[in-house]
N, C-alpha and C positions, 0 to 999 in steps of 0.2 A: 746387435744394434739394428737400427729399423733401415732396412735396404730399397729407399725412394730412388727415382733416376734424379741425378743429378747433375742440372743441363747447363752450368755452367765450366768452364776451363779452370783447373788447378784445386786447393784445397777444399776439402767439402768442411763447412762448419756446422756443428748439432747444438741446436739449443737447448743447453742443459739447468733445471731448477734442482740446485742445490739444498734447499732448505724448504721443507714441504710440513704439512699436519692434516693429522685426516681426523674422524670423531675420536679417535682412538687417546690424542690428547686433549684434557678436559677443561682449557682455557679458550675453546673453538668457538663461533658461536653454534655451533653442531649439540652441545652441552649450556652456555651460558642464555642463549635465543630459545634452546627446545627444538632446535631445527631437528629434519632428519636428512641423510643424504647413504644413498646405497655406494657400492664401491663402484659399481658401473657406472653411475653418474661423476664419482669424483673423479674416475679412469677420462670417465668422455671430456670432463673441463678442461683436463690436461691438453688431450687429442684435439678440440675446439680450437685450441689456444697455440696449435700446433708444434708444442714443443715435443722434443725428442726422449731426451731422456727425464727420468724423475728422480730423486735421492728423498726417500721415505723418512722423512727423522721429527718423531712422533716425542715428546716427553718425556724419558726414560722409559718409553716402552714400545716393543714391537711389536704390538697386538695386530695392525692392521696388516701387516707384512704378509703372511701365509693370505691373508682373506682375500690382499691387492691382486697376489701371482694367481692366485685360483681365478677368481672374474677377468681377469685380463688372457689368461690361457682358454678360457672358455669363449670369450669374444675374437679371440686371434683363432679356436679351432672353425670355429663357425663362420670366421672369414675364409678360410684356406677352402671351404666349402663349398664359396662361393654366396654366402648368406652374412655379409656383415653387420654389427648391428648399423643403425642408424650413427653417421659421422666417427664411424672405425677409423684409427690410424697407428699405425705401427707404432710403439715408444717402449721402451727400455726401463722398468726399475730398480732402483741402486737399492737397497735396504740400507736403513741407516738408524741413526738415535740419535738425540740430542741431550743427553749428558749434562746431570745438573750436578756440577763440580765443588769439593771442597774447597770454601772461598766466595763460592758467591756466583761464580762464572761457569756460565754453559760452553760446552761443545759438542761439535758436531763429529760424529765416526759411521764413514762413508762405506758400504761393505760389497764387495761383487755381488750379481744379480744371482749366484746359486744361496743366499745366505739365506736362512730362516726364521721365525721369528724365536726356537731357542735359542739361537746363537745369538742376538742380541740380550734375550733373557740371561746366560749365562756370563757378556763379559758382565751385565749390569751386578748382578750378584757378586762374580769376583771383586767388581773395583767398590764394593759394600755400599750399591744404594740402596734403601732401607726403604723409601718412602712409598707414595700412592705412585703406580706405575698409572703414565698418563700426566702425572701432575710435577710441580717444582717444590714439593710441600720438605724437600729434606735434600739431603749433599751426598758425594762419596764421602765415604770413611778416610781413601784415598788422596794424596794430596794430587794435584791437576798435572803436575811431573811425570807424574806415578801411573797417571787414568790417559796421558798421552802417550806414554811409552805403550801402555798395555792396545791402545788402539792400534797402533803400528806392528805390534810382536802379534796380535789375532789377524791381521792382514787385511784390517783396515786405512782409511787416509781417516787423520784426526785434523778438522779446521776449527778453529774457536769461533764460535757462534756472536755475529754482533758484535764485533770488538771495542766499536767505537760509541757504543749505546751503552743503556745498564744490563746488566748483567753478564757487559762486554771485558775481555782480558785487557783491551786496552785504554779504555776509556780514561782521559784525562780530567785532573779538577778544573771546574770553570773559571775563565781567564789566565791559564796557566798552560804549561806543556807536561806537568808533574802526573807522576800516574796516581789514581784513583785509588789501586790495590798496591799493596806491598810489592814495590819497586824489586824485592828481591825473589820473591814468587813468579814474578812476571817474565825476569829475566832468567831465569830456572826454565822454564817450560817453553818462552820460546827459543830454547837453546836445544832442547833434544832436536838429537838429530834423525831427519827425517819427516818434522813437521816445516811445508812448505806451502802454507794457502792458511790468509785469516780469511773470515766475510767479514766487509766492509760495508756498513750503512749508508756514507755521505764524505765523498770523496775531500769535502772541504773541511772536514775535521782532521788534525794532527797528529801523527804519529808519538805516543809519548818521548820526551829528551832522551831517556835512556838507550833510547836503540835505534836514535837518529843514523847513526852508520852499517844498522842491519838490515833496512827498509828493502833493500835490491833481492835478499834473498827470500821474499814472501811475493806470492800471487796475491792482489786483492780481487777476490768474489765476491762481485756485488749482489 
């Protein structure tokens, strides 16, 4: 973790971006605009923007993962040098995916900073996604039970991406509190044990009826 002085009395807090995309997924406008953007400039928006840590979680794929740690190692040796680049600042990345789930519903699986990008190439393979790595063009094989356990047993943290949106696990029908997706899928997955954090869009959306009385055991990351 990035070791700033911290001149305040008692808990230090790091601001951490959970859900991030670099070109590497291909709904960016890095791909849809023709833009181009190097790693070192997407490293520097973070450092601009002075957040601490990053959680890399590209479209079913890790492509940018190795490319981030390499430019971000070579800007961090050239600091230690005393040669930083222009607006260098210390920050941390999680490697991670975002997981386009049988069902409809993405998630997110958060992996320490030693992870690589085959190690996301390989749970993706296990939990059978098939599709364009980068894109949402296709599902696991996997049911979402199944692709959460597995992110937990690799030594991952698995958060369901968006809950309260499309593509979200929790999303409710409108004017209602009924879930969107099969109310028994839903309650399937967030029952394994061990998943503890949805992301949460808009805190003034509903929690579906069915898990009115689980709500305490979930982090909302907004």
């Amino acid at each position: 973790m990035p070791s700033y002085r911290w001149p305040y009395p008692g808990s230090r807090w790091w601001k951490f971006d959970f859900h991030t995309h670099t070109p590497a997924s291909r709904d960016t406008p890095w791909h849809t605009q023709s833009l181009t953007l190097s790693p070192e400039d997407w490293l520097l928006r973070y450092m601009a923007a002075e957040i601490d840590c990053v959680a890399v979680t590209d479209h079913n794929s890790g492509a940018w993962i190795d490319t981030l740690k390499a430019a971000y190692s070579k800007m961090k040796g050239a600091s230690d040098l005393g040669l930083p680049p222009d607006g260098f600042r210390e920050l941390t990345l999680f490697p991670g995916v975002e997981i386009s789930v049988q069902g409809g519903v993405h998630l997110l699986a958060l992996f320490g900073p030693e992870t690589t990008t085959s190690h996301i190439d390989t749970l993706l393979g296990r939990e059978g996604y098939a599709g364009t790595k980068g894109d949402s063009d296709a599902e696991t094989s996997q049911s979402l039970q199944n692709v959460v356990q597995a992110v937990l047993d690799s030594g991952a943290i698995p958060i369901p991406a968006h809950v309260d949106r499309p593509k979200g696990l929790l999303r409710v029908n409108q004017g209602t509190r009924e879930c969107a997706l099969s109310a028994h899928m839903v309650k399937q997955a967030m029952a394994v044990e061990g998943l503890l954090a949805v992301e949460w869009c808009d805190l003034s959306n509903p929690w579906p009826q069915i898990l009115e009385g689980e709500v305490t055991r979930f982090a909302r990351v907004l």
